[in-house]
C-alpha positions as CSV (number, residue, x, y, z in Angstrom):
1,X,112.6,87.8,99.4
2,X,109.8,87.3,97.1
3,X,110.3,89.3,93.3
4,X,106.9,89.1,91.2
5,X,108.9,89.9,87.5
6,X,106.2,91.0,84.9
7,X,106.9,89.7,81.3
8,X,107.8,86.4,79.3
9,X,110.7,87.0,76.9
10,X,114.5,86.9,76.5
11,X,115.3,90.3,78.4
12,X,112.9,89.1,81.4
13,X,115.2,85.4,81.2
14,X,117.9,87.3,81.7
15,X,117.4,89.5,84.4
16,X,115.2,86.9,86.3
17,X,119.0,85.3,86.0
18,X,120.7,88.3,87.1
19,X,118.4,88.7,90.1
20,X,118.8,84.9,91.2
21,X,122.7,86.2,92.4
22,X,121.3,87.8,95.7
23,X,121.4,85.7,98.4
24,X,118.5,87.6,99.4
25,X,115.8,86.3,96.6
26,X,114.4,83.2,97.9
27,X,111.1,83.1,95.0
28,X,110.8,84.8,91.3
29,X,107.1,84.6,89.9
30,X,107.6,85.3,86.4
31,X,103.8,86.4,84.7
32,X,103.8,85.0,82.5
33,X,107.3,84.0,81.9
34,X,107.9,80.7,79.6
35,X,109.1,77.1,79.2
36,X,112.5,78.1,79.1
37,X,112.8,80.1,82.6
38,X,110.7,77.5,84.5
39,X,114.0,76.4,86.2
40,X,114.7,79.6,87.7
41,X,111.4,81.0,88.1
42,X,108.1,79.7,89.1
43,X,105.9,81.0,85.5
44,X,102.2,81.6,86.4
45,X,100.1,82.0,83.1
46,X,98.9,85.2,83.8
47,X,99.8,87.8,80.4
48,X,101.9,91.0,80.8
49,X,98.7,93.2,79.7
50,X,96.3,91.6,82.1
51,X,96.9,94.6,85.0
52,X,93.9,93.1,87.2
53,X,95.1,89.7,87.5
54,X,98.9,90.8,88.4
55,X,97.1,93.1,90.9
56,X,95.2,90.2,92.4
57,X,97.8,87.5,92.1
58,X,100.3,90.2,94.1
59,X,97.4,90.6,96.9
60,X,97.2,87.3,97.1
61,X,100.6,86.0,97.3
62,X,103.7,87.0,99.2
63,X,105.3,89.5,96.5
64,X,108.2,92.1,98.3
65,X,108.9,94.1,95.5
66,X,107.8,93.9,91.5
67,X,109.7,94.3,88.4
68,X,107.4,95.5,85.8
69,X,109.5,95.1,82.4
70,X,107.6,95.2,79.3
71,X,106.3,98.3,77.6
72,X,102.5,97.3,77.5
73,X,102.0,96.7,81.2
74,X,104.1,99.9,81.7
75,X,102.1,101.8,79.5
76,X,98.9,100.1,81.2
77,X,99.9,101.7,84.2
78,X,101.2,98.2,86.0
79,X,103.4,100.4,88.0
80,X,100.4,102.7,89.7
81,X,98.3,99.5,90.7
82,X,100.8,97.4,92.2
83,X,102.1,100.9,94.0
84,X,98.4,101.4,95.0
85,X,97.7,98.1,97.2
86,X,101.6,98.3,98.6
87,X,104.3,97.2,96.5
88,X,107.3,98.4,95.3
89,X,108.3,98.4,91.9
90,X,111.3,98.5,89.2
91,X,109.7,100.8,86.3
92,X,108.0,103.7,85.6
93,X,104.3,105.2,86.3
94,X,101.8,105.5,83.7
95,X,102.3,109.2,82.9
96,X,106.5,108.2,82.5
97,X,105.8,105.4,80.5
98,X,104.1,107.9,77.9
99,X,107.7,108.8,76.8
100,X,107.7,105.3,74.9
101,X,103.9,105.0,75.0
102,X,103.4,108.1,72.4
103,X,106.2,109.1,69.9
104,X,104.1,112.1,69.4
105,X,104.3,112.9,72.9
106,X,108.6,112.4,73.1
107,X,109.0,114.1,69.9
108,X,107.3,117.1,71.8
109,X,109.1,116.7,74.6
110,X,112.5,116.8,73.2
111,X,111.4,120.1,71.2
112,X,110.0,121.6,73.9
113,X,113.4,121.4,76.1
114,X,115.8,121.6,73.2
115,X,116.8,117.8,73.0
116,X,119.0,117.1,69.9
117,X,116.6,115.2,67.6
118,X,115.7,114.7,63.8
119,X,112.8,117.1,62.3
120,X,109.4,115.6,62.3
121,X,105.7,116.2,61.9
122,X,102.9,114.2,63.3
123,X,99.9,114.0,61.7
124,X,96.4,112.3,62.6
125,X,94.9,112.8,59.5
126,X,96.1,110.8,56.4
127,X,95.3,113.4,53.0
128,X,97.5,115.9,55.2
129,X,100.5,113.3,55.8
130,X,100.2,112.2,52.2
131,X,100.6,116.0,50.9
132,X,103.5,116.6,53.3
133,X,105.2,113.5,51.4
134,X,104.9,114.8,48.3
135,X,107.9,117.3,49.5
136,X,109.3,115.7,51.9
137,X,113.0,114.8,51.2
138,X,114.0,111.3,51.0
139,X,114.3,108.6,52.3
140,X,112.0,109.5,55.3
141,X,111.1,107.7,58.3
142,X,107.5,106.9,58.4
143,X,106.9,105.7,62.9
144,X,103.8,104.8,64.3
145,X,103.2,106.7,67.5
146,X,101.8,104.1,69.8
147,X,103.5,100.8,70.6
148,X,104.0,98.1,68.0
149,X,106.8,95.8,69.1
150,X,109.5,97.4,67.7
151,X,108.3,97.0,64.2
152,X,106.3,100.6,63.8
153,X,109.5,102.1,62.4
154,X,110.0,101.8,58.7
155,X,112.7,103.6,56.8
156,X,111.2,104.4,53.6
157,X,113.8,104.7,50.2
158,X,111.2,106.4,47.7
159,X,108.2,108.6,48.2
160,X,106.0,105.2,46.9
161,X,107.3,103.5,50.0
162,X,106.5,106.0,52.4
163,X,103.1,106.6,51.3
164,X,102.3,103.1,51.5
165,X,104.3,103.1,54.6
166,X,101.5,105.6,56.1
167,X,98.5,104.0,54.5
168,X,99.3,100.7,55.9
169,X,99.0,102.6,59.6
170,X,96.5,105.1,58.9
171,X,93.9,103.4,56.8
172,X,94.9,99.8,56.8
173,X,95.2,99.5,60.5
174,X,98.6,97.2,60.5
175,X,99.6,97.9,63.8
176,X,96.4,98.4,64.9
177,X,95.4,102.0,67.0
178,X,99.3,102.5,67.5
179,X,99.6,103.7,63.9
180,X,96.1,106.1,63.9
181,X,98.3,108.8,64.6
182,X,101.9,109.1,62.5
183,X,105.2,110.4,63.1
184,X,107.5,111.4,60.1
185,X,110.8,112.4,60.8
186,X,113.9,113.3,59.2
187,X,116.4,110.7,58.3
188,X,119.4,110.9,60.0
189,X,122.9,109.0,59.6
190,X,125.7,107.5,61.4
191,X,126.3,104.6,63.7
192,X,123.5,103.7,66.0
193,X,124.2,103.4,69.6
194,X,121.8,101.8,72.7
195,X,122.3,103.6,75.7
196,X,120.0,101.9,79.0
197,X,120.1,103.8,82.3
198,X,118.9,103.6,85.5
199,X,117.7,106.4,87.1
200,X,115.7,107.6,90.4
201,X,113.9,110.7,88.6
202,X,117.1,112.9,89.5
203,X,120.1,111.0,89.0
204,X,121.2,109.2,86.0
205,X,123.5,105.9,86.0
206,X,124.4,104.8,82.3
207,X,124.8,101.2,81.4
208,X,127.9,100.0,79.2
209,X,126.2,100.6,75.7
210,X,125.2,98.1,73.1
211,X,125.3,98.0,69.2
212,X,121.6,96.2,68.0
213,X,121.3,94.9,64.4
214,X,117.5,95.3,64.2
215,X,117.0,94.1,60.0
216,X,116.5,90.8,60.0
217,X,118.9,89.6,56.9
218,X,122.8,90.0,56.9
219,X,124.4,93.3,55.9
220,X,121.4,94.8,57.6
221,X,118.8,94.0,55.1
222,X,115.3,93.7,55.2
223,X,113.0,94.5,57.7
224,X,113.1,95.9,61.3
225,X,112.8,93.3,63.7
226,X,112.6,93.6,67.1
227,X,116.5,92.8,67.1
228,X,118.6,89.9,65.9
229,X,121.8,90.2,67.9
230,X,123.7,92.8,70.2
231,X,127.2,93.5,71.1
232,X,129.0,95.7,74.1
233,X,130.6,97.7,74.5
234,X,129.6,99.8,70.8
235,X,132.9,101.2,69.6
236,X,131.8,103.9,68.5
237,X,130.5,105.3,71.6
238,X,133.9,107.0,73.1
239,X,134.2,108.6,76.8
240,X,133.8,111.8,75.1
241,X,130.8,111.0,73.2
242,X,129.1,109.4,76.7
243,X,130.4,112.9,77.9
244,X,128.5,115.0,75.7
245,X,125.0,112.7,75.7
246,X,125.0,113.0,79.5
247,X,125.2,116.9,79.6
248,X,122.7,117.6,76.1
249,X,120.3,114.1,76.5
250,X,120.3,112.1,79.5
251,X,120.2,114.7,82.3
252,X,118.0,117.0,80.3
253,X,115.5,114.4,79.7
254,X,115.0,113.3,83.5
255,X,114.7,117.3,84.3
256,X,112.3,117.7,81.3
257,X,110.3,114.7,82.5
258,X,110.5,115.8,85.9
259,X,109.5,119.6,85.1
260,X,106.5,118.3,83.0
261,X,105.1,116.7,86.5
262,X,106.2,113.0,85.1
263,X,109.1,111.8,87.0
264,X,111.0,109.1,85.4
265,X,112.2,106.2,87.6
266,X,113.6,102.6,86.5
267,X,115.0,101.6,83.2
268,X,115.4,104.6,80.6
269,X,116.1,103.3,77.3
270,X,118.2,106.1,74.7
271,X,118.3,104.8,70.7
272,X,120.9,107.1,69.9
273,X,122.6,108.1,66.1
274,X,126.0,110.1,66.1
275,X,125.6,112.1,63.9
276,X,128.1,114.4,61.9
277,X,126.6,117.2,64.1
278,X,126.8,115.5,67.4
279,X,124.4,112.7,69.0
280,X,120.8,112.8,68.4
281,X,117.9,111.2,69.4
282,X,116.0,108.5,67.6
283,X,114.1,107.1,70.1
284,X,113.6,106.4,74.1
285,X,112.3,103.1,75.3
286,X,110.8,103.0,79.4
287,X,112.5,99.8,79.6
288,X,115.6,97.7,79.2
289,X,115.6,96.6,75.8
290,X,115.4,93.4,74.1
291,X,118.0,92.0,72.9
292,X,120.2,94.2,74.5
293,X,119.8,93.6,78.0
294,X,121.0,90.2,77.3
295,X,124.4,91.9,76.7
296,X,124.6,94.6,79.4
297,X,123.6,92.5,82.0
298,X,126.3,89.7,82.4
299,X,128.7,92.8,82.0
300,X,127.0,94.2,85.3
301,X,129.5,93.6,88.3
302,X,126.9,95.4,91.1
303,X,124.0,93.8,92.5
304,X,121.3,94.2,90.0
305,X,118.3,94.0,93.0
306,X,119.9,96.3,95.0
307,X,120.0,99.1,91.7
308,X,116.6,98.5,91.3
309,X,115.5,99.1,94.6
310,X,118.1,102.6,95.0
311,X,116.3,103.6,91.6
312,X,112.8,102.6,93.7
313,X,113.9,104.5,97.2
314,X,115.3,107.4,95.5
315,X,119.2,107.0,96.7
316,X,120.8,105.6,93.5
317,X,122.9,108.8,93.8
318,X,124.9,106.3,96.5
319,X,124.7,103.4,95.1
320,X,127.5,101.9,92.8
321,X,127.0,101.2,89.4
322,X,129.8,99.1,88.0
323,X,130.9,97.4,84.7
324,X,133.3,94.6,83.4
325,X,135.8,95.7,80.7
326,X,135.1,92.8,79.0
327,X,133.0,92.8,75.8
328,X,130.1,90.6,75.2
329,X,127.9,89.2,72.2
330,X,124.2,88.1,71.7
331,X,123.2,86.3,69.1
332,X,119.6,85.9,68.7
333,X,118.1,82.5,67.0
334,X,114.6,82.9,65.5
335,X,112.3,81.5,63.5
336,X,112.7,81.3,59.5
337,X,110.2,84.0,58.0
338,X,110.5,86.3,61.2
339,X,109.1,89.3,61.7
340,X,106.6,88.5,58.9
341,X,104.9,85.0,58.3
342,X,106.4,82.1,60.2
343,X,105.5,78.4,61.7
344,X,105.5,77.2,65.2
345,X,105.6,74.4,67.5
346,X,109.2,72.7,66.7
347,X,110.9,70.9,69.5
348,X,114.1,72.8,70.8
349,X,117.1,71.1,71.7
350,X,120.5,72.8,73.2
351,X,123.2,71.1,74.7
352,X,123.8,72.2,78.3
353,X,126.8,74.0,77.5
354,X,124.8,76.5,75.2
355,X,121.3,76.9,77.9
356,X,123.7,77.8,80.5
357,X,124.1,81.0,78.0
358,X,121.0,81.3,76.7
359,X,118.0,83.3,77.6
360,X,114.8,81.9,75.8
361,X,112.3,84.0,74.4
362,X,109.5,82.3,72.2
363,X,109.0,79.4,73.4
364,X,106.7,77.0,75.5
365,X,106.4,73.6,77.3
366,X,104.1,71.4,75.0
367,X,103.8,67.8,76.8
368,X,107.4,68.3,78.6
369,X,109.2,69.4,76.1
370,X,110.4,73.3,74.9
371,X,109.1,74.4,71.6
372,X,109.1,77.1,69.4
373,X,106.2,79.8,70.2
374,X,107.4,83.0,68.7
375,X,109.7,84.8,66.1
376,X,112.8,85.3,68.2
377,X,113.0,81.8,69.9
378,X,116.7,82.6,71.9
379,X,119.3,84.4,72.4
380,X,122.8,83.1,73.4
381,X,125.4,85.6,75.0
382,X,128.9,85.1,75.3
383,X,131.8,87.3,77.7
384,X,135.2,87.5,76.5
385,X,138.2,89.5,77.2
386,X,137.4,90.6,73.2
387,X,135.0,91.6,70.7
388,X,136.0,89.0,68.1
389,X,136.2,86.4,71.1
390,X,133.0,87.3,72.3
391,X,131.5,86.9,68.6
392,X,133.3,83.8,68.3
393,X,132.4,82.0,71.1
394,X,128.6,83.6,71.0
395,X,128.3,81.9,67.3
396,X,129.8,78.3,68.8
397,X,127.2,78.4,71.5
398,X,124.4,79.7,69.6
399,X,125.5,76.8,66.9
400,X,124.2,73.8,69.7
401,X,120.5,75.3,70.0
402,X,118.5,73.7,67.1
403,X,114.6,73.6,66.1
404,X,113.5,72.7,62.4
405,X,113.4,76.4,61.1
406,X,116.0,77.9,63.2
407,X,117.6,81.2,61.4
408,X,119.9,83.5,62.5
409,X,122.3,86.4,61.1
410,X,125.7,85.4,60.6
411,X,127.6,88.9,61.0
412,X,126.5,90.1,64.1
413,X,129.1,92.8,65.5
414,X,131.1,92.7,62.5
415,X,130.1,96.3,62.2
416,X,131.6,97.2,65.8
417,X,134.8,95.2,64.5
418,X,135.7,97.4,61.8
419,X,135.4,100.0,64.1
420,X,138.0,99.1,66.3
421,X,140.2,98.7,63.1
């Protein structure tokens, strides 16, 4: 079987990984993949957002079934074209993929049907979002509606902040047409939990859930990244709690989504907060999320190709979706100066050990060797029978991968530890 896997980045090393355990899968193109997978999948230099040449390189090559992972393509409408000349794919349609693609549009959604969220306004003009500021209580939380690589969210302390917060995406254009429009919403507080699901646009199959640490300095300081480590299971996501976000958010969602005439099938992503009045919604991705796919996958005992597919054919109803009990840790290596100003281009080195648990992210073959092309460079995962020996043995492994301006966070999951105290 032939799998044509859209995407270049940690999450796509690690379920190109995941989907080399069927028997079945004889060839992975990875478009545009990177230096790092080139040993598991064949990488073909064709990037994520360039729709017509996946189209054409999937007419012109034997591709049985496509995994479209990224939001961009998914946004683009990947999913419809590759549909359209005969192949089946892992993801949403374009019209799904606006649940990620427009916060505007979620935000609306989740009103509309009575989805537990914070209180927001959206606003396309900027002397009208300023004015609301100047009442608004704080801190705020200033979101960019379109798609900006998980950085358009910014958590704003003072009313200064936040006003420069919406200038910078309004006026200044920082993230580009994603931040024309503007979402400001309520702050909310509590632990954060990642929920992914898969679902078939009727039933919905939760992953084990994840804990990300998205600011990039220790004791979650300084600014959102797009993630700098995961754990899973998060602690502070109890059978009850799963309980509760299955009847009032999951469920409700794919009928919402379904009754607005955009059916939602692959990888639906919930950034959940618990709240003091229950779980709420912060934010859905149409994807698996990155970095913590790289911790929910190895914790998936099914067959992930044969999920996929059931979430593709409609039937994932009957098909089982099983977990380990273990617990397992990411923890992400990247490049000094991330998600801001940074240099690249410095050989990588890892001892086997550590790439046989590493996914690799931003990075590319330069004259046969591996260096650094991006702000998160790798993420190393560990399994363990526990948290602290998951975190343990993540750190030792993620220790033996070196390039000249390597950084990472050194408390990644201590959070989820004192949890379990």
């Amino acid at each position: 079987m032939h799998i044509l896997v859209v995407g270049g980045g940690g999450r796509e090393h690690a379920i190109i990984k995941k989907l080399r355990e069927n028997p079945a899968v004889t060839e992975i193109y990875a478009l545009p993949g990177n230096g790092g997978m080139a040993g598991q999948a064949k990488c073909v230099p064709i990037a994520a957002t360039d729709i017509d040449g996946i189209v054409e390189f999937a007419r012109t090559h034997p591709v049985d079934y496509a995994v479209v992972t990224p939001d961009d393509p998914l946004v683009l409408g990947c999913v419809d074209r590759l549909n359209a000349i005969g192949i089946p794919c892992f993801g949403p349609k374009q019209n799904a993929a606006m649940l990620e693609g427009s916060k505007a549009f979620a935000k609306g959604l989740m009103k509309k049907y009575g989805i537990p969220t914070a209180n927001y306004q959206v606003f396309t003009r900027l002397d009208e979002a300023l004015a609301y500021l100047e009442t608004a209580p704080m801190p705020t939380v200033v979101k960019a509606d379109g798609l900006a690589l998980g950085k358009g969210v910014l958590i704003c302390a003072t009313r200064a902040e936040a006003e420069q917060a919406v200038t910078d995406m309004m006026v200044n254009a920082k993230f580009g047409a994603s931040g024309a429009t503007v979402v400001i919403e309520e702050f909310l507080e509590g632990p954060e939990v990642s929920v992914l699901a898969f679902t078939d646009g009727k039933t919905v199959k939760p992953m084990v859930s994840s804990m990300d640490h998205k600011r990039a300095g220790d004791g979650d300081t300084g600014l959102n990244t797009g993630g700098m480590g995961t754990v899973a299971p998060n602690p502070y996501y109890t059978p009850e709690i799963a309980q509760q976000c299955m009847a009032e958010i999951f469920l409700p969602t794919i009928r919402a989504m379904a009754a607005e005439g955009r059916p939602f099938s692959g990888c639906l992503y919930f950034g959940l907060m618990l709240t003091k009045t229950g779980p709420k919604v912060i934010e859905y991705n149409c994807r698996f999320g990155d970095p913590e796919t790289q911790v929910v996958l190895p914790l998936l005992k099914s067959d992930l190709l044969t999920v996929m597919q059931a979430t593709t054919n409609g039937t994932l109803a009957e098909t089982p979706v099983e977990f380990s009990d273990q617990w397992a840790c990411c923890v992400i290596t990247a490049s000094a100066g991330y998600p801001e100003h940074y240099a690249k281009g410095f050989p990588i080195t890892m001892t086997a050990e550590a790439a046989a648990h590493t996914d690799v992210a931003g990075a590319k073959l330069a004259d046969g060797r591996l260096v650094t092309a991006g702000g998160r460079v790798t993420g190393t995962t560990a399994v363990a029978g526990t948290l602290a020996g998951a975190i343990r043995e993540a750190y030792r492994l993620a220790n033996q991968v070196e390039f000249a301006n390597a950084y990472r966070r050194r408390d990644i999951g201590q959070r989820a530890l004192q949890a379990l105290e």
